[in-house]
Each structure stands twice: as C-alpha cells, then as structure tokens.
C-alpha positions as CSV (number, residue, x, y, z in Angstrom):
1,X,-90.8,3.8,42.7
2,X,-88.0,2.4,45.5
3,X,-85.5,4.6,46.8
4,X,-82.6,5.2,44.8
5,X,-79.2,5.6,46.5
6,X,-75.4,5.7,45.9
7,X,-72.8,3.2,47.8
8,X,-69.3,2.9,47.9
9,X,-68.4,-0.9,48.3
10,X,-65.2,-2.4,48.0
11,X,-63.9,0.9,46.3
12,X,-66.4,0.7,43.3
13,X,-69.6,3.0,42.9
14,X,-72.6,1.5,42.7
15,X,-76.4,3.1,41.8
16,X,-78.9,1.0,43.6
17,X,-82.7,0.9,44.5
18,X,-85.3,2.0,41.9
19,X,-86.7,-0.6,39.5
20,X,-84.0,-1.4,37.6
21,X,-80.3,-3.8,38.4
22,X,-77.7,-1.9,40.5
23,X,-75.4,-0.4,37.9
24,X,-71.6,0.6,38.1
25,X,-70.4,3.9,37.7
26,X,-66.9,4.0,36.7
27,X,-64.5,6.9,36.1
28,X,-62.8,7.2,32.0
29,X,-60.3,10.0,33.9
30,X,-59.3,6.8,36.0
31,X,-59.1,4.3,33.4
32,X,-57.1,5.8,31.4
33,X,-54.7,7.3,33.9
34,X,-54.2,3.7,34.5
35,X,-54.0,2.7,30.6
36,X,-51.4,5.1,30.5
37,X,-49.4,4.2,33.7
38,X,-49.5,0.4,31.9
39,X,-48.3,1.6,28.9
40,X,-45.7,3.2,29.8
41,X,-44.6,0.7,32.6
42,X,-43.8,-1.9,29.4
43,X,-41.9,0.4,27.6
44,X,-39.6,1.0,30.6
45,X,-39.6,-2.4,32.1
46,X,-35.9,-3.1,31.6
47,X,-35.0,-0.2,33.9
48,X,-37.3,-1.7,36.9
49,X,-36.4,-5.0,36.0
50,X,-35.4,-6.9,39.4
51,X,-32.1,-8.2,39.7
52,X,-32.0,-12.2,39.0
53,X,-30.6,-13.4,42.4
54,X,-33.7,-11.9,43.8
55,X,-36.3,-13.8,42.0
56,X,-38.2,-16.7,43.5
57,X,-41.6,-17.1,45.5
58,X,-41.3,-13.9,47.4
59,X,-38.7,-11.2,46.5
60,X,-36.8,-8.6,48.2
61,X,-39.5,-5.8,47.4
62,X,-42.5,-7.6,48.2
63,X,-40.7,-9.1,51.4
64,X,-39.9,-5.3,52.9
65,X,-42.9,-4.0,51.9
66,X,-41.6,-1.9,48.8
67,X,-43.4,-1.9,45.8
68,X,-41.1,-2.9,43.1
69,X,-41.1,0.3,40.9
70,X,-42.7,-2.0,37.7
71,X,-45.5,-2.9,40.0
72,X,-49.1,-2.0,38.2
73,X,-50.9,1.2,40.1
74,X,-53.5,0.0,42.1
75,X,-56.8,0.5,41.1
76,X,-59.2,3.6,41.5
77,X,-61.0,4.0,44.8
78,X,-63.8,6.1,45.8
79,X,-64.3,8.0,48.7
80,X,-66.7,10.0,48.6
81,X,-70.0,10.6,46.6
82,X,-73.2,13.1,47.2
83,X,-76.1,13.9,45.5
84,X,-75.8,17.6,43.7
85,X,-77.9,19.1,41.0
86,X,-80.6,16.7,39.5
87,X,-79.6,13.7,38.4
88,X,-76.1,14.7,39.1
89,X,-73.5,13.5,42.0
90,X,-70.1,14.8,42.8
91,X,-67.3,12.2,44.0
92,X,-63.8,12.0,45.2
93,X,-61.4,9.2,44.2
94,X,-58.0,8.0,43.7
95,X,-55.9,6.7,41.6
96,X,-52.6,5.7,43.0
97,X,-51.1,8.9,44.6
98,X,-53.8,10.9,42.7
99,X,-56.6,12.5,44.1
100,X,-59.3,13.8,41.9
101,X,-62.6,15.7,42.3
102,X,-65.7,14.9,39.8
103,X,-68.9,15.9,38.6
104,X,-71.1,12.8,36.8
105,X,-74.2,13.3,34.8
106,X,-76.3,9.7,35.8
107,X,-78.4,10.2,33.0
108,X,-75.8,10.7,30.2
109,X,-73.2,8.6,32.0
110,X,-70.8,11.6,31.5
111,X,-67.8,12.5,33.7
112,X,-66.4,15.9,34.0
113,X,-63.1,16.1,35.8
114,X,-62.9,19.3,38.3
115,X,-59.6,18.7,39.5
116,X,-56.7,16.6,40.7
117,X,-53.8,16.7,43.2
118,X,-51.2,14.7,44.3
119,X,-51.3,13.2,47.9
120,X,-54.1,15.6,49.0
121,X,-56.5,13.9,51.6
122,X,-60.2,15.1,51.6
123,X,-61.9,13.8,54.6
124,X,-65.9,14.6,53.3
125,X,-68.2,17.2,51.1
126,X,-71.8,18.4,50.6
127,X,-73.3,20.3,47.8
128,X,-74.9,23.6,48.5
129,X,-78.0,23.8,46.4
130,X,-78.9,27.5,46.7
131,X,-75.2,28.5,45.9
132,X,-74.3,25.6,43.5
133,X,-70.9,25.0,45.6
134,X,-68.9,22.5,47.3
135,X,-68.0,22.2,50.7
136,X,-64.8,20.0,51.0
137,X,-62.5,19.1,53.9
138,X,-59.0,19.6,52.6
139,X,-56.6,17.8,54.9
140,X,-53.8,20.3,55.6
141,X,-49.5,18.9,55.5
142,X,-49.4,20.0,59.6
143,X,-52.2,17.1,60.1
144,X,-55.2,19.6,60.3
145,X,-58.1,19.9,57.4
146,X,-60.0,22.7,56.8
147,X,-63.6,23.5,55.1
148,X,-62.9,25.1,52.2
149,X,-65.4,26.4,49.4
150,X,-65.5,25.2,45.8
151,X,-67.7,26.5,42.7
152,X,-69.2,23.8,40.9
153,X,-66.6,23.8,38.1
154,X,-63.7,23.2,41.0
155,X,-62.5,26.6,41.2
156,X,-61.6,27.4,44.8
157,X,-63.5,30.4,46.6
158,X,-61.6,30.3,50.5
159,X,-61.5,28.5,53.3
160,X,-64.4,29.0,55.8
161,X,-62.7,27.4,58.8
162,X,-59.0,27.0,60.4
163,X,-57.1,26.6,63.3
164,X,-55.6,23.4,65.1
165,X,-58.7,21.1,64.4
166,X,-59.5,18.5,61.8
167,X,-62.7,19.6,60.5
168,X,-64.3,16.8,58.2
169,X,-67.7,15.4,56.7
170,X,-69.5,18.7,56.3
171,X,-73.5,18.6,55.6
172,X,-75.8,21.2,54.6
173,X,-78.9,22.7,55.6
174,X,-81.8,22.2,53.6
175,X,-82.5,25.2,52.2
176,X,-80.1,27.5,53.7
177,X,-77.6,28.9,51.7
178,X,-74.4,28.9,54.2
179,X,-75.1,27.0,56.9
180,X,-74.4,23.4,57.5
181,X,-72.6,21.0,60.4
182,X,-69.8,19.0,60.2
183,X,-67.3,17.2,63.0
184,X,-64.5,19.0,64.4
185,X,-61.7,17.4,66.8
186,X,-58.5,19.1,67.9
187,X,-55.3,18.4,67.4
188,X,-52.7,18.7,70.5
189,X,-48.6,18.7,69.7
190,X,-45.5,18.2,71.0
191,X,-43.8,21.1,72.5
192,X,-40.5,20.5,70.6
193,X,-41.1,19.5,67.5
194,X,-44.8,20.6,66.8
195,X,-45.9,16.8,65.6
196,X,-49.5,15.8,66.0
197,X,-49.3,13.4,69.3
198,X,-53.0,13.1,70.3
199,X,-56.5,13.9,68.7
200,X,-59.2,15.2,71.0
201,X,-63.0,13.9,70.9
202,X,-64.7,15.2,68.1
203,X,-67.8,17.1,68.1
204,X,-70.3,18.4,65.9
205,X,-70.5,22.2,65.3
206,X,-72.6,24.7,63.1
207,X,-71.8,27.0,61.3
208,X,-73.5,30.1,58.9
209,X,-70.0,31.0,57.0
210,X,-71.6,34.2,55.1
211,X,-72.3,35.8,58.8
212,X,-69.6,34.1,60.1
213,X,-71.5,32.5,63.3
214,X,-70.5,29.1,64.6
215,X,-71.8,27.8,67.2
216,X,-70.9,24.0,69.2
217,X,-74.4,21.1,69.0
218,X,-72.9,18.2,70.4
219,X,-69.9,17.7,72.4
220,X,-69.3,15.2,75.5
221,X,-65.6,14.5,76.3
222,X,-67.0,10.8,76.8
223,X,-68.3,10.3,73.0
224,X,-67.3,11.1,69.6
225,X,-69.9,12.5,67.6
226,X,-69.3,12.1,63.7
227,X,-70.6,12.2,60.6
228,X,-73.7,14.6,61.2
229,X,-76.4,15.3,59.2
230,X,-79.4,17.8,59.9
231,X,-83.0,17.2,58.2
232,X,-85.2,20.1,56.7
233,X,-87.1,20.2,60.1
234,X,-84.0,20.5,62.4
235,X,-83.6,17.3,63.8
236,X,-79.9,16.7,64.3
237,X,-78.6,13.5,63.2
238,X,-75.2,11.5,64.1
239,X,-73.0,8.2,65.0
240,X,-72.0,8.2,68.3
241,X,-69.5,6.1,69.6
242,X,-66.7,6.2,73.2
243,X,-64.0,7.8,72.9
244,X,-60.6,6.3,72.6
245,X,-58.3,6.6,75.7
246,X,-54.5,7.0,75.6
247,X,-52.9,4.1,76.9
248,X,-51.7,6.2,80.4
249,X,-55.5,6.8,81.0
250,X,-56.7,3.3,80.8
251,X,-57.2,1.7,84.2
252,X,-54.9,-1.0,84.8
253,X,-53.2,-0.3,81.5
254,X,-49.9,-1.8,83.0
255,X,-50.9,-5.0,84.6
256,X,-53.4,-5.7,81.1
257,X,-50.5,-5.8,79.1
258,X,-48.3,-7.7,81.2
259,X,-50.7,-10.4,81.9
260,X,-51.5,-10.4,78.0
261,X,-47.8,-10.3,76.7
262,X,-47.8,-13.8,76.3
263,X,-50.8,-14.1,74.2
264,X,-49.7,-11.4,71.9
265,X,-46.3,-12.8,71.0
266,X,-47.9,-16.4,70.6
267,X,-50.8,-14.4,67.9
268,X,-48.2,-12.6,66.7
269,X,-45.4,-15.4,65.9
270,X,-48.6,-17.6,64.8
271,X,-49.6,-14.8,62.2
272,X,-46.2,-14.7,61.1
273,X,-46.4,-18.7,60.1
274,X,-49.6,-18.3,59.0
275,X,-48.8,-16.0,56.0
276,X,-46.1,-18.3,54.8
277,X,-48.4,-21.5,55.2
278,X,-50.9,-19.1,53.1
279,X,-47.9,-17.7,50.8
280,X,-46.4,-21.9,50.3
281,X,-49.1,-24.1,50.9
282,X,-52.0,-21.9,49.8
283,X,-54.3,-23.1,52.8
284,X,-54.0,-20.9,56.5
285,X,-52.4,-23.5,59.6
286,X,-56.3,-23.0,61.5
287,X,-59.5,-23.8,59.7
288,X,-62.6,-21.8,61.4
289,X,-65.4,-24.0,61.9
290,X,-69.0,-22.8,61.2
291,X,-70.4,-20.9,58.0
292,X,-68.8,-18.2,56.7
293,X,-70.0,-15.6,54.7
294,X,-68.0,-14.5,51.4
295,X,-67.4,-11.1,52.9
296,X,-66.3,-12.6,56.1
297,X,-63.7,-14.6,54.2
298,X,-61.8,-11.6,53.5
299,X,-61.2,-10.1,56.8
300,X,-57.4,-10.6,56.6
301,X,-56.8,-7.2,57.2
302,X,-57.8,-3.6,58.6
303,X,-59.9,-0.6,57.3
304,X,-59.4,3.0,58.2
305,X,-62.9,3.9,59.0
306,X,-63.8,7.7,60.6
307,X,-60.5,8.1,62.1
308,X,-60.4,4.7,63.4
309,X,-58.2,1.2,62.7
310,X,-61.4,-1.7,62.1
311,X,-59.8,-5.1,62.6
312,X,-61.7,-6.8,60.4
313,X,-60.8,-10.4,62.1
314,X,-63.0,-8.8,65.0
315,X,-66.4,-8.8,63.0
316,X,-66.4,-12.2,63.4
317,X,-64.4,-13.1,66.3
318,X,-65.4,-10.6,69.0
319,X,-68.9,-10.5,70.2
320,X,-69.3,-7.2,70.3
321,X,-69.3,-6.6,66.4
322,X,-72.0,-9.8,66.1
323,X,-70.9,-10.1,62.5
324,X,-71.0,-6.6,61.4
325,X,-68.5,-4.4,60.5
326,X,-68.3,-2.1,63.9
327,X,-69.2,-2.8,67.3
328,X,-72.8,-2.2,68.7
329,X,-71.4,1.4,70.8
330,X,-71.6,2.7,67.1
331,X,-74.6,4.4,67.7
332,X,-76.5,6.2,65.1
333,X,-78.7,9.0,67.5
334,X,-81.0,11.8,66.6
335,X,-81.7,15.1,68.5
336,X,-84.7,17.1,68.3
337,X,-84.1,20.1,69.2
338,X,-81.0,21.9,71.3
339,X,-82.4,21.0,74.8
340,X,-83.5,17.7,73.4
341,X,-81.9,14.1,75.1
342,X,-80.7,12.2,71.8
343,X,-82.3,8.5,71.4
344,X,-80.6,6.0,69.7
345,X,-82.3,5.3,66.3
346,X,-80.3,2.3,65.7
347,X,-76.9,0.5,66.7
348,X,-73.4,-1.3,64.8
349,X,-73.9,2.0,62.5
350,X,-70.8,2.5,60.0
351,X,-72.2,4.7,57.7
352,X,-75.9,6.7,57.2
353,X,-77.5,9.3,55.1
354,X,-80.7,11.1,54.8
355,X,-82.9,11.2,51.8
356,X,-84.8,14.6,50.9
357,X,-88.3,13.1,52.2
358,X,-86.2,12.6,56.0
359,X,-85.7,9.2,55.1
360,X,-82.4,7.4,57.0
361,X,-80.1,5.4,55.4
362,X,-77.8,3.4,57.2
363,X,-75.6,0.5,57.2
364,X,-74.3,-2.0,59.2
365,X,-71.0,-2.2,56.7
366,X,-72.8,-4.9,55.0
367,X,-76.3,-4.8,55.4
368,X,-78.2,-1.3,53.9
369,X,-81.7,-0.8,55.9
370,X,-84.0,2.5,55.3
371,X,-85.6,4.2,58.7
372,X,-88.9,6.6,59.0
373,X,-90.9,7.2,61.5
374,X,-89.9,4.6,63.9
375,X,-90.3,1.2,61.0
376,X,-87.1,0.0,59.3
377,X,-86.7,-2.3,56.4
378,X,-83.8,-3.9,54.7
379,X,-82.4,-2.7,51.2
380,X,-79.8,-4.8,50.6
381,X,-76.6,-6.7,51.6
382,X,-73.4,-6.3,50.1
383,X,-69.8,-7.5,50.6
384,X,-68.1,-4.3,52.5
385,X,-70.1,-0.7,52.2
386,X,-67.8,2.0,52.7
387,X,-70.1,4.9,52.2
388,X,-73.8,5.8,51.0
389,X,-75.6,8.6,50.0
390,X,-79.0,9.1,49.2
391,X,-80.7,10.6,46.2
C-alpha cells in the first residue's frame, strides 16, 4: 500500500497517498463558528452598515485597509497537523482571531475540540507516544514562545523551556519518552523600551525535559537551522538555509540602495497603477509571456514561511527559486552522528517530514517527493503546500 500522508495546502487539510482519492478533512468547530459569525452579522447589519457617500467601486474601509465591521470572517486555516495515536492526528487552526487545538479520529471522521484562545500564536507540535502528550510552542505577548506540555485532552502540564528565545517546531524521539529537538533563536531588545529589535540565527537543540538536560546539535552563526527532525537510529534531520543580515552588516548596503532607488519607486508607483488597472479594468497593465502554471498565477502576494517574508512574484521571476516556492540555499541536510559533516539530501526544501519506516518527505512548496536510501520519487503536485506530515 502507498504511503499515506497529511498536507496543508492553501489552508485546507488534505489525506493523501494510499489507494484511494485524496480526501478533505474539515473542522464542524470551524464551520459553525463561522455559521454563527454569519448569522449574527445579518441580524446586525444595520449597525455596520456603511455610510452612503462612501459607496462605489472601492470604499473607505477597503481603501485604508480596515475591514468594514460587516465584513464575513475569513475562512479557517490550518497550521499545523501530526500524526498521534493510531489513526488519529492532532491539528492547529484558526478561525478569524481564534485559535483552536484538535484531536480528529480519520477513521470515524470525528473532531474533538481541546481548546481555543484568542490571538495565541503556536509556532509547531509533536505527539509523545510513550506519554500520550503534546509538545506545543506557545508564542508568548513579549515576542518569545515557549515549549509547553499538554495531555492529550488539552489540559496544560508546564512549560519545559523559557528565557529570551523563540523556541518553535518541536519533534520527538522515537521511543523516548521526554526527549525531542526543536529550533531555538534569540531574541535581542532595545535598551529603553524592551521591544524585540533583532532575532538571532536559529539553531537546533535537544533536550530530555524529565532530567532536565539540554544540550546544543547544530548551530553556525552563518546558517539557520530549522524545522528538525531526528529518526529512530539518530540521524539528525533539518532545512538549512543563510542567515539574514541587518541592513548595517550588508556590504555596500549604502551605495545598493542608492543605485537601486530609482528602480524601486518606478516598481513601486507601477504596482500602485497596476492594482487599479486590475481593480477597473480587470486585466494587470503587463502581460507575462510564457506558460504559466495555475499556482503561479496567484503569486500576487507574500507568505510568512519559518520566520521568513516569501515574495511569491520571486518563484517565478528570480532564478534562484527556478519555479519553486523558496530558493535553492533551502537545504534539507542530514547528520549522522555528532561529529558527523551534514550532506545535503536535497535542495528548494519548504517543508519535510519523516515517516516511521525513516522515510523523508519533503516538498518543494508544490511538488511532494519521498526520499530513502539515496532514490527519490515524486508523490504529487499541488497548488501551494504549506506543511506535511507523514503517517
């Protein structure tokens, strides 16, 4: 039987591989949070109602960005998904300003709601078998996010790490009953008025929280090192990618942006035009030449991806992406062993996961391919992945 597995594309959760057609899986707690939201917004319409001077094509609201307060909630999102008892996956989603934990039976197509919160970022999770909880990264309001530890019915147990980092996408040990990695960056602020100025590289740490022993795996001030995940034998796996430099540190960060101040305003003032000739006259003032893909046809925009701003307009413009969703220093690397040299297993890596049998996932945003022992095949292609997990 073909390798099942999990994606997140375009928001929506999706059960793919095996014999049978990719099926949906969608949230009832989110549907009817958003029944409800519509219900009530036509009962109270009058009171949002917008004034009639300011009717026409485009309106006040919509102009500066404000959401007129009858506008529908947008639509549920998922985030994150893992694999936890059998036949059973955890996820994270949202649903306008709420953010909601789950447990999902894929059998019985049943959804049991842990628990919800307002506003309350959660940057990754893993399942512990052994233990039957949930590791979460709970983003903190100071900009930090913590590991914290969940039972399987969403009650909260502690936190297991803290401090002035942003710990995020923990992943478990097979077989261990405490120990697992996860990415950890810190955080500098300023000396007046404590804000979060500047994020340090990230690095991937381990850590046994029942003996309370942590120690540092990868870590390069050159390279960010995100994402990891560790296989039943040891071998460390992670995407690799440069780090980003403040704008001081970049050579010839001065004259670049003089001699490229002209070019900016023109993009700038031509983007400007262009979304009123797409807003009017329903067609963009430059045609591309070429085939397009459909995905590629929606790249009017940006995606927060890993801590990082994608401009989608680069996957097809700038050679470096080659039509995929992040450049080709996206490196997905495994390292065998502490002494070990990491190799690169494969590059333009967005996402990846590993199957119980050591079996790599990864995608290139669009494309899903499975890796062992050195061969790689292609799953599938789809329009934007935004996470997988294996089963």
């Amino acid at each position: 039987m073909a390798q099942e597995f999990l994606s997140i594309t375009n928001g929506e959760l999706w059960l793919r591989g095996g014999e049978a057609a990719p099926v949906q899986i969608e949230s009832p707690f989110a549907r009817e949070l958003i029944q409800r939201e519509a219900d009530s917004r036509r009962t109270t319409s009058w009171k949002h109602a917008e004034r009639e001077e300011s009717k026409g094509m485009l309106s006040g609201a919509a102009l500066w960005g404000r959401g007129g307060g009858g506008g529908a909630m947008a639509p549920a999102r998922f985030h994150h998904v893992c694999m936890g008892g059998p036949r059973t996956i955890y996820y994270v989603l949202s649903v306008g300003r709420t953010v909601g934990l789950f447990r999902y039976e894929l059998d019985d197509k049943r959804e049991i709601r842990l628990f919800h919160r307002q506003q309350t970022p959660i940057l990754g999770m893993a399942y512990v078998p052994e233990t039957r909880h949930l590791v979460l990264s709970i983003g903190q309001p100071d900009g930090t996010a913590q590991l914290e530890v969940f039972d399987e019915e969403g009650n909260a147990k502690g936190a297991i790490t803290g401090g002035d980092s942003l710990d995020a996408a923990p992943a478990v040990m097979p077989g261990a009953a405490s120990t697992l990695v996860y990415q950890s960056c810190g955080v500098a602020r300023h000396p007046g008025n404590g804000m979060v100025v500047a994020m340090a590289h990230s690095t991937v740490n381990w850590l046994d929280y029942k003996s309370a022993q942590m120690d540092s795996l990868l870590d390069d001030p050159e390279w960010d090192y995100i994402v990891p995940r560790i296989a039943a034998d040891g071998t460390l796996y992670a995407i690799r990618r440069p780090v980003e430099k403040p704008a001081h540190e970049r050579a010839g960060g001065v004259v670049k942006d003089t001699l490229m101040m002209p070019l900016r305003l023109g993009k700038a003032i031509f983007g400007y035009l262009n979304f009123f000739s797409m807003i009017y006259g329903k067609e963009p003032l430059r045609s591309a030449g070429g085939p397009r893909t459909p995905e590629l046809d929606q790249d009017l925009g940006q995606l927060w991806l890993h801590g990082r701003m994608i401009e989608l307009s680069k996957v097809r413009n700038d050679p470096q992406y080659a039509g995929n969703l992040v450049p080709g220093s996206w490196q997905l690397i495994a390292q065998e062993g502490r002494r070990a040299s990491p190799r690169v297993v494969a590059s333009h890596v967005a996402h990846f996961d590993l199957a119980p049998d050591g079996t790599v996932l990864f995608s290139n945003g669009y494309d899903i391919f499975a890796w062992s022992r050195g061969e790689q095949r292609k799953l599938d292609r789809q329009a934007l992945v935004e996470g997988l997990a294996a089963l």
